[in-house]
C-alpha positions, 0 to 999 in steps of 0.5 A: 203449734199450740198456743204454748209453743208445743208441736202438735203431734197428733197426727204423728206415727206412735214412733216418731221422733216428735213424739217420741220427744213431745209425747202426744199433744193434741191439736186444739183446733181440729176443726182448722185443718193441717192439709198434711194430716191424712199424708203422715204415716205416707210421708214418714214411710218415705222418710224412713226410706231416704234414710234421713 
C-alpha cells in the first residue's frame, strides 16, 4: 500500500484486475522489497488456471 491508501501495482500483469482498477501506482519504496514481486506473473498464471 501507498502512504495514500492505493494498492501498488506495479509488479502486477498489464491485465490484471488490480490494474485494470488502480492504473499503474508505483511502489514508493522500491528499495523494501515485496518478497512476491519476482513470482507475479507465475502466481496470476495459476490463478488463471484455477479459474478464480
Amino acid at each position: 500500500m501507498t502512504p495514500e491508501g492505493l494498492p501498488i501495482t506495479e509488479y502486477l500483469p498489464e491485465d490484471h484486475v488490480g490494474r485494470e482498477t488502480y492504473g499503474l501506482v508505483k511502489d514508493p519504496t522500491p528499495d523494501k522489497g515485496r518478497p512476491l514481486r519476482d513470482k507475479a506473473e507465475e502466481c496470476e498464471r495459476e490463478r488463471r488456471e484455477r479459474g478464480t
